[in-house]
DRENNULUM-198854 format. One line per 2 residues: number of its first residue (from 1); for each residue z, y, x of N, C-alpha, C, CB. Coordinates in steps of 0.05 Angstrom, whole numbers, plus 5000, padded with zeros to 4 digits. Glycine has a CB too. Layout:
NUM> Z,Y,X,Z,Y,X,Z,Y,X,Z,Y,X ~ ...
# end
This chain:
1> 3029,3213,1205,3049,3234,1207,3058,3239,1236,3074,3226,1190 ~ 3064,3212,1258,3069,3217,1274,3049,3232,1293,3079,3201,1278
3> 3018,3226,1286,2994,3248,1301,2994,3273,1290,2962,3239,1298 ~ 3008,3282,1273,3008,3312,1267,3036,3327,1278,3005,3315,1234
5> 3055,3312,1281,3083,3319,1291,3066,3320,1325,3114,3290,1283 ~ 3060,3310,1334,3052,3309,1358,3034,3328,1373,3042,3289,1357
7> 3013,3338,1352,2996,3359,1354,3013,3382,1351,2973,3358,1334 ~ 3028,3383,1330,3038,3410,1325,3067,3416,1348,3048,3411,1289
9> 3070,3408,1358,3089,3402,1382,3079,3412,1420,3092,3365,1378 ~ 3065,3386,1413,3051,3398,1442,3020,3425,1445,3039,3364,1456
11> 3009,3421,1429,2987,3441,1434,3002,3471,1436,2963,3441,1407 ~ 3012,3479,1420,3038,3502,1423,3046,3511,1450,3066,3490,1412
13> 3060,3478,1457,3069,3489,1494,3043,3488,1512,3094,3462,1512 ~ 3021,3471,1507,3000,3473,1522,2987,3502,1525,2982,3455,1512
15> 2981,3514,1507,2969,3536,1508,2991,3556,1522,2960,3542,1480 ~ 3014,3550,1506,3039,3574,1513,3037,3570,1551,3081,3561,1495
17> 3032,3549,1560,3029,3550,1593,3004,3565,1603,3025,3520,1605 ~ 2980,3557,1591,2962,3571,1599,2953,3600,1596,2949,3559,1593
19> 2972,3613,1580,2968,3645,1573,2984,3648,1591,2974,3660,1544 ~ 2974,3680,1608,2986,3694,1624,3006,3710,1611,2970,3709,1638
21> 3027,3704,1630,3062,3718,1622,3053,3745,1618,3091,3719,1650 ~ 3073,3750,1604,3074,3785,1590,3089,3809,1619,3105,3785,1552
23> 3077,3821,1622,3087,3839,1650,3101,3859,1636,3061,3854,1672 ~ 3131,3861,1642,3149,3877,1625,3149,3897,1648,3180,3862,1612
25> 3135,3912,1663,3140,3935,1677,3135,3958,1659,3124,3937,1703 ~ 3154,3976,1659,3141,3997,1640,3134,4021,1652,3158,4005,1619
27> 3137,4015,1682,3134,4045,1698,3098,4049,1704,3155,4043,1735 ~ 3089,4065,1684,3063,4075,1690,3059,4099,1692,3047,4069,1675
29> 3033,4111,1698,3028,4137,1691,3023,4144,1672,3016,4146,1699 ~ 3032,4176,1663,3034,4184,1638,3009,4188,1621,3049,4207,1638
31> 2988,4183,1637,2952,4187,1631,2949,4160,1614,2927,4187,1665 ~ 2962,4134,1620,2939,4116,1622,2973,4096,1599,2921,4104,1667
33> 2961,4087,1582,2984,4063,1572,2974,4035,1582,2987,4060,1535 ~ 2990,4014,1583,2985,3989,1595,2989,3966,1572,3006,3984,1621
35> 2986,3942,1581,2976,3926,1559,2994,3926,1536,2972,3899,1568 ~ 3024,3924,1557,3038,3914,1534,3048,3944,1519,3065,3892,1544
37> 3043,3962,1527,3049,3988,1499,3022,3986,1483,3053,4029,1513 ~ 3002,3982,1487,2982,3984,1467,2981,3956,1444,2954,3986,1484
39> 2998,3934,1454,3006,3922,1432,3030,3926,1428,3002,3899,1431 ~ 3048,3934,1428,3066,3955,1418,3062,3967,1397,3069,3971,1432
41> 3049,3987,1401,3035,4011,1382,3016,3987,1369,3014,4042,1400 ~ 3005,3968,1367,2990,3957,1354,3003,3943,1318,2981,3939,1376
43> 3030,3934,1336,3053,3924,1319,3061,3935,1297,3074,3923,1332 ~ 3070,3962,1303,3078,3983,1289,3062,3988,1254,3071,4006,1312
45> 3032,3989,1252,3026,3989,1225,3039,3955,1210,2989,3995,1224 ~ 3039,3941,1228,3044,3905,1215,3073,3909,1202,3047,3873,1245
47> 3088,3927,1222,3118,3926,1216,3117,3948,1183,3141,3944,1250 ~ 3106,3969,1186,3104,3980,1158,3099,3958,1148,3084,4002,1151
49> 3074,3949,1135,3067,3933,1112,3088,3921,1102,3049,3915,1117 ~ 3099,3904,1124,3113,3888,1121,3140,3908,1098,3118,3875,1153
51> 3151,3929,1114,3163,3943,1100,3159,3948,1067,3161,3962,1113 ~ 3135,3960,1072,3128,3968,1038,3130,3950,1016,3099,3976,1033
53> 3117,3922,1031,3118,3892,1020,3141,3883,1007,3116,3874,1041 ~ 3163,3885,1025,3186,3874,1026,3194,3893,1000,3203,3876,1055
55> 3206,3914,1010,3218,3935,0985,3196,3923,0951,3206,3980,0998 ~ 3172,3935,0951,3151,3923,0924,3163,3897,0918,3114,3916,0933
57> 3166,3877,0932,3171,3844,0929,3202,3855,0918,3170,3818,0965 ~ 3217,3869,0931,3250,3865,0918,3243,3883,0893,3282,3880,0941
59> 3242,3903,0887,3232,3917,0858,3224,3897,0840,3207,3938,0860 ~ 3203,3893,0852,3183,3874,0824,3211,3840,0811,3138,3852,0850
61> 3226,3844,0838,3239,3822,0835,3266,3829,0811,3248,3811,0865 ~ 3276,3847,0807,3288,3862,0798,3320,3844,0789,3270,3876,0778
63> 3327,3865,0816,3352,3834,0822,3364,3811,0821,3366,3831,0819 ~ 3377,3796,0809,3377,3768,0807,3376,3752,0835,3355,3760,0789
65> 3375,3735,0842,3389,3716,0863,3368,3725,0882,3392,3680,0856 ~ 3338,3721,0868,3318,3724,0885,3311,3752,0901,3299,3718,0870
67> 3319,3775,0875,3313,3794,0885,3336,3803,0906,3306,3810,0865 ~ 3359,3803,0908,3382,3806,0924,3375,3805,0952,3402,3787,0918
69> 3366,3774,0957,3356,3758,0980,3335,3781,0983,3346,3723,0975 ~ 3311,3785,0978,3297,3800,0982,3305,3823,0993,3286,3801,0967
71> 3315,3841,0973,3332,3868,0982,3348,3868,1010,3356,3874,0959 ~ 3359,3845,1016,3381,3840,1040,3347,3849,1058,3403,3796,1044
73> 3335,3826,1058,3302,3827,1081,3297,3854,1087,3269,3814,1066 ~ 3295,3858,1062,3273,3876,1067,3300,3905,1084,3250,3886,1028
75> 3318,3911,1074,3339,3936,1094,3340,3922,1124,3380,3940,1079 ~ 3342,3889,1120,3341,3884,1147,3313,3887,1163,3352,3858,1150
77> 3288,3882,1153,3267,3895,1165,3273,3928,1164,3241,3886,1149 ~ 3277,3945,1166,3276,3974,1163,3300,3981,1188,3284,3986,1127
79> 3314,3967,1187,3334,3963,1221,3310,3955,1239,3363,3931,1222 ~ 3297,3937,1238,3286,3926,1262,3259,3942,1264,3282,3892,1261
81> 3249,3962,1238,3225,3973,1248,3239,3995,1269,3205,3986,1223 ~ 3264,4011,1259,3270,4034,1273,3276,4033,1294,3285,4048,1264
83> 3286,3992,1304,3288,3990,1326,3262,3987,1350,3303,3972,1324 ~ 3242,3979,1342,3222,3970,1357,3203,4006,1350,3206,3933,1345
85> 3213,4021,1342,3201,4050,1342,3214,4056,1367,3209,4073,1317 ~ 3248,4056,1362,3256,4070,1385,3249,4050,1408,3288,4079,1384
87> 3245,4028,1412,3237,4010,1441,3209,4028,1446,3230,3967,1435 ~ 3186,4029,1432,3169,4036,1438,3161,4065,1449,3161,4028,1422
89> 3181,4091,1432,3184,4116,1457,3200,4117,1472,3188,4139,1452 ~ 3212,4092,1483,3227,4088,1509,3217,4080,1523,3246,4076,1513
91> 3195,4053,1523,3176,4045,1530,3150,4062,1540,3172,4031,1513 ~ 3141,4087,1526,3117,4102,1531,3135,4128,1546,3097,4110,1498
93> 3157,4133,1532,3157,4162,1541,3178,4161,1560,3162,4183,1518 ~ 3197,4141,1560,3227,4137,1576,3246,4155,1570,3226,4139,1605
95> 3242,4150,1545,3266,4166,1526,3289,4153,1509,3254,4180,1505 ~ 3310,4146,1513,3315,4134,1502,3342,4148,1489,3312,4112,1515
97> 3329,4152,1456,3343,4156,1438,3384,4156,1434,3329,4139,1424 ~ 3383,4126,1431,3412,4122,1433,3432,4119,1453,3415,4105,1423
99> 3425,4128,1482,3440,4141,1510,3441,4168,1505,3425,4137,1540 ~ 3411,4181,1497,3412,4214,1499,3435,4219,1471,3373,4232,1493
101> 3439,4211,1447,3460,4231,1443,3484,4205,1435,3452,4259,1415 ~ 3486,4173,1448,3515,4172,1447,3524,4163,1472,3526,4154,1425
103> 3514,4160,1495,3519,4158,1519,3507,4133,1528,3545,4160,1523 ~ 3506,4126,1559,3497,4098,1556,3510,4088,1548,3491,4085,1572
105> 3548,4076,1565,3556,4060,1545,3556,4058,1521,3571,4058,1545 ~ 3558,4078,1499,3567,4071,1467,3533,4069,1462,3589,4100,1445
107> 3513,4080,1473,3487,4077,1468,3479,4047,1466,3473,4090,1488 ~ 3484,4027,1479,3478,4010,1492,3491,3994,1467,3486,4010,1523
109> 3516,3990,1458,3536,3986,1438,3512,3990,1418,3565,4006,1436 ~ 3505,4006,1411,3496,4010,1380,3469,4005,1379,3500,4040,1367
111> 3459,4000,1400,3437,3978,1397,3439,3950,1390,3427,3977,1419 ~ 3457,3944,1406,3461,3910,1400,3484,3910,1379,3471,3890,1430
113> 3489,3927,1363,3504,3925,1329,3472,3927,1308,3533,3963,1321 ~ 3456,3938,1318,3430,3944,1303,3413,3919,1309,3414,3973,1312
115> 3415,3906,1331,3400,3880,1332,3416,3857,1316,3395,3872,1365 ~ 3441,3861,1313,3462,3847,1301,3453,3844,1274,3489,3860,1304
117> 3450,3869,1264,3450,3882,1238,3425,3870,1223,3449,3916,1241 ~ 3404,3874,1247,3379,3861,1233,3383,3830,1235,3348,3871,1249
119> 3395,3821,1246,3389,3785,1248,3409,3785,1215,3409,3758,1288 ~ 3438,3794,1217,3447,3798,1197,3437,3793,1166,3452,3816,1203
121> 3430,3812,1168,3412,3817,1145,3386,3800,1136,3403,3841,1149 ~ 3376,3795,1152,3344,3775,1146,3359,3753,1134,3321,3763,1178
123> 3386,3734,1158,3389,3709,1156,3406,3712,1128,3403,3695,1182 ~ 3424,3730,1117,3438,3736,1094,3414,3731,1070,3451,3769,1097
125> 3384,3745,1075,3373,3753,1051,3357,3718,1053,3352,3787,1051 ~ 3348,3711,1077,3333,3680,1076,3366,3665,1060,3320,3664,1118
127> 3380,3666,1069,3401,3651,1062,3402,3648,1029,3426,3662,1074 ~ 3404,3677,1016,3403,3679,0983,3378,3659,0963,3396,3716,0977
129> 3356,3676,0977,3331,3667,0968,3339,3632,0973,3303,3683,0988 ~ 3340,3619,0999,3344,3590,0995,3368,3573,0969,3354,3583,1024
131> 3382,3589,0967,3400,3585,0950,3395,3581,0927,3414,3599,0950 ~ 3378,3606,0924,3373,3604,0891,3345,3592,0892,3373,3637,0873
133> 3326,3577,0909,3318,3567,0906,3313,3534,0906,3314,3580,0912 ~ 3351,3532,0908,3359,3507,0903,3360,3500,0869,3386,3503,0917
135> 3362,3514,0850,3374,3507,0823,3367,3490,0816,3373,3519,0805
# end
């Protein structure tokens, strides 16, 4: 037990050292996208699935402790897709949605209530589901 606690511990940070850091510059030209928007845009179909998933999984669950928990996930995934949409045409196009119509300050505000919103919500719906998967 203790050689698998050990493996699963350090190989993680080993590798995590040897991969090259993520270059958060987003200033490119408008011709050409750079690494990190093309996994960006790569993300984006994973974050659907995940969506459709989530919603199917709460339906089929059809409320009850389990399905609740679910339902919480899955609205809190649908916050964090619309968030990492809008990161990503701010990212490509330098547009950014929630300055252009509530200003920066209150813009800036209602982002981090929507990042709120999504941790919110996931840890609310993991929280249910654990619950009722205590009985």
């Amino acid at each position: 037990m203790k050689i698998i606690t050990f493996f699963l511990t350090k190989i993680p940070l080993f590798v995590a050292q040897k991969l090259p850091n993520q270059d958060h510059n987003t200033h490119t030209s408008s011709e050409s996208l750079n690494t990190e928007q093309v996994f960006g845009l790569l993300e984006m179909p994973f974050l659907a699935i995940a969506l459709v998933f989530s919603f199917l999984t709460a339906t089929r669950l059809k409320g009850g402790k389990f399905g609740s928990g679910m339902t919480l996930l899955a609205w809190g995934f649908v916050v964090m897709a619309l968030g990492h949409l809008h990161m990503q045409i701010n990212h490509i196009f330098h547009y950014n949605l929630f300055q252009d119509l509530f200003g920066n300050q209150l813009g800036n505000y209602i982002w981090y209530i929507a990042l709120i919103l999504t941790w919110g919500l996931s840890a609310l719906g993991f929280y249910k589901i654990y619950k009722a998967s205590k009985i």
